[in-house]
N, C-alpha and C positions, 0 to 999 in steps of 0.2 A: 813391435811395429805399429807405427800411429795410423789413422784413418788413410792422412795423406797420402802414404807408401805403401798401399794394396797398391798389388797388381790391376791397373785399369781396366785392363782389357777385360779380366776374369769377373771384377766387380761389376762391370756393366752389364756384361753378359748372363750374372746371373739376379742382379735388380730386375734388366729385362724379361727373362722368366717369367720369374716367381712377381713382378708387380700388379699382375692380376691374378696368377694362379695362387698364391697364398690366400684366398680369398676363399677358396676353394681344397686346398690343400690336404687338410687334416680328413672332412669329408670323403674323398678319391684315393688316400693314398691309406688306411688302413684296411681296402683291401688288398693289396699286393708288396707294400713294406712289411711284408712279414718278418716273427721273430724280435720286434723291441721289445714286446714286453718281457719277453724272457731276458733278454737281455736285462733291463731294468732290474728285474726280480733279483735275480742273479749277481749285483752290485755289492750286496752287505757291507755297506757302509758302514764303520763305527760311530760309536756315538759320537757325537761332536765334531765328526768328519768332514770332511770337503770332498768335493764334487765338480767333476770340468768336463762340459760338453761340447764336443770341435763341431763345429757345421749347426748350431741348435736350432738352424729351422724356424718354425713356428712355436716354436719352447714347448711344444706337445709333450716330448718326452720327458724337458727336465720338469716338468710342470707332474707329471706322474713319479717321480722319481722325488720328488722334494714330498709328495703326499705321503709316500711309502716309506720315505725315511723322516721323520717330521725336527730330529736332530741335526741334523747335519745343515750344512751351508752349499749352494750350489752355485756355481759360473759358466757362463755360456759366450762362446764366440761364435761369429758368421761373419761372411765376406757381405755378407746383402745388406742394405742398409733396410731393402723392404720388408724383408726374413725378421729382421728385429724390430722391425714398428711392430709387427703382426703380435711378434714374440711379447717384448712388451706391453702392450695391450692386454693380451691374455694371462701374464704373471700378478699384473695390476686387479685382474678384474676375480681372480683366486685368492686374493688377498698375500699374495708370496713374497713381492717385492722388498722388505726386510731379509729375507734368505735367499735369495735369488738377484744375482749380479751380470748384467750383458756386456759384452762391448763387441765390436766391428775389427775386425783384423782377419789376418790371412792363416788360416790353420798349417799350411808348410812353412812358417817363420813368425814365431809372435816372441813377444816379451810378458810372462806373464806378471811380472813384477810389476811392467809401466804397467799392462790393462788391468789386472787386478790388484792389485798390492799384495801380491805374494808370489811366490817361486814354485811352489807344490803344492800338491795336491794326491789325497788318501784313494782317489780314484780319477782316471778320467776313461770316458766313452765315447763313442763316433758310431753313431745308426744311419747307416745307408749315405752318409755322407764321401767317402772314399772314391766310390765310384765318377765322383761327381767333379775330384779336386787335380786338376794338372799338377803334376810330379808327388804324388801321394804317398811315393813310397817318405818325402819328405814331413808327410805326417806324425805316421807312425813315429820317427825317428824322436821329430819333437814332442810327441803324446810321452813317449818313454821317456823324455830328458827332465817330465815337469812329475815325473811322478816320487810322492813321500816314500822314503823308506817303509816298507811292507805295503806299500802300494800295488796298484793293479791297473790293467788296462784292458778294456773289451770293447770288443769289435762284432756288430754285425754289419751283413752286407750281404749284395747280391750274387751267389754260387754262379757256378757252370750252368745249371741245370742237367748233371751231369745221369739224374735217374728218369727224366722227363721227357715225351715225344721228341724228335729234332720238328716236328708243326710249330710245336710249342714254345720251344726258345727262341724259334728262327721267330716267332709274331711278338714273343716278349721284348729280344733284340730291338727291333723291327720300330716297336712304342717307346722303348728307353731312349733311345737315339732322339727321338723329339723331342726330350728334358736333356738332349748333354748328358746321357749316364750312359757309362761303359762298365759291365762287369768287370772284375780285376783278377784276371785270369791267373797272376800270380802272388794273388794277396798269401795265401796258405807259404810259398816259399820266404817270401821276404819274410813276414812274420817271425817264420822258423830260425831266418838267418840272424835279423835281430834278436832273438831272445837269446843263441848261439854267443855272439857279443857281448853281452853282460851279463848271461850266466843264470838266464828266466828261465821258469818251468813256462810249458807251455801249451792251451789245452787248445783243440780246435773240433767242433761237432760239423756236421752235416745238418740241416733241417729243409723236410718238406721235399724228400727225394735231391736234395743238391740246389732248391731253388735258393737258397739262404744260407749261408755259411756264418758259424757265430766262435767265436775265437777267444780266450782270455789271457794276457801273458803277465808273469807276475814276477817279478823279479828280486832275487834270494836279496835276504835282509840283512 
């Protein structure tokens, strides 16, 4: 999908956002995006592997993710055009940009051939990005259709907070809601359903009493 054919509506709404708060971003949100770095840890990338990050934000994570793996190749999509200036800037200033590839598209419909020049990929991941994306069950579907045989795909994101006060979710609720994020009360089912489809083992943790739920689905070789 080219620049031109995002979804307007979705791209402006989240330029608008994040075009001051990216500014601020990384600072504010490692206290309550809990769970990437595990996430990250937890990648094992092969050598000489590939890397796709749906939603990459301020390239925070692929930026930690390309230090920890220092072979591998990484790719990052976002709908924000601000999300990636931010990003950019910061891969540039890591010195990463020879291993580290962006472009702007819609993570529930991309072509990763036209934006990267390939088709697969040895991993891809999405941090805290899901909650955020209209019809995301559309994600997943395509996260799973770009991945290399013995590939994998991991997911964190926002729980129930299903072991936590009802004060506590209901003011977490409450602050999500003014960034457009909605926990995905049925991320654990669909998950389930698509690895059921083509035949993936499927692993899913609990973190931090239920505030984060971290997922991996890996689909037989």
């Amino acid at each position: 999908m080219s620049t031109t054919e995002l979804p307007a509506n979705h791209a402006e709404l989240m330029d608008g956002v994040y075009r001051w708060q990216r500014h601020i971003y990384d600072l504010t949100r490692k206290y309550y995006l809990l769970g990437r770095d595990r996430l990250i840890s937890g990648l094992d990338v092969p050598p000489g592997g590939t890397v796709l990050e749906l939603g990459c934000g301020t390239g925070r994570n692929i930026i930690l993710a390309a230090r920890s793996f220092p072979g591998a190749r990484f790719y990052g999509l976002d709908i924000s055009a601000e999300m990636l200036e931010t990003a950019g800037t910061a891969i540039a200033r890591e010195g990463l940009s020879d291993r580290v590839m962006l472009a702007r598209g819609d993570a529930t419909e991309f072509e990763a051939k036209a934006l990267f020049g390939r088709d697969s990929f040895d991993r891809v991941f999405v941090s805290y990005s899901l909650s955020m994306i209209p019809g995301w069950e559309k994600t997943v579907s395509a996260a799973l259709a770009t991945l290399a045989p013995g590939g994998s795909l991991h997911i964190v994101d926002f729980g129930q907070q299903e072991g936590l006060p009802d004060w506590f979710r209901t003011l977490l609720r409450g602050w999500l809601r003014k960034f457009h994020v909605t926990p995905r009360e049925m991320l654990r089912e669909v998950l389930e359903s698509e690895s059921r489809k083509i035949g993936a083992t499927f692993r899913f943790r609990t973190l931090y009493r239920g505030y984060a739920w971290l997922a991996v689905v890996r689909p037989s070789s």
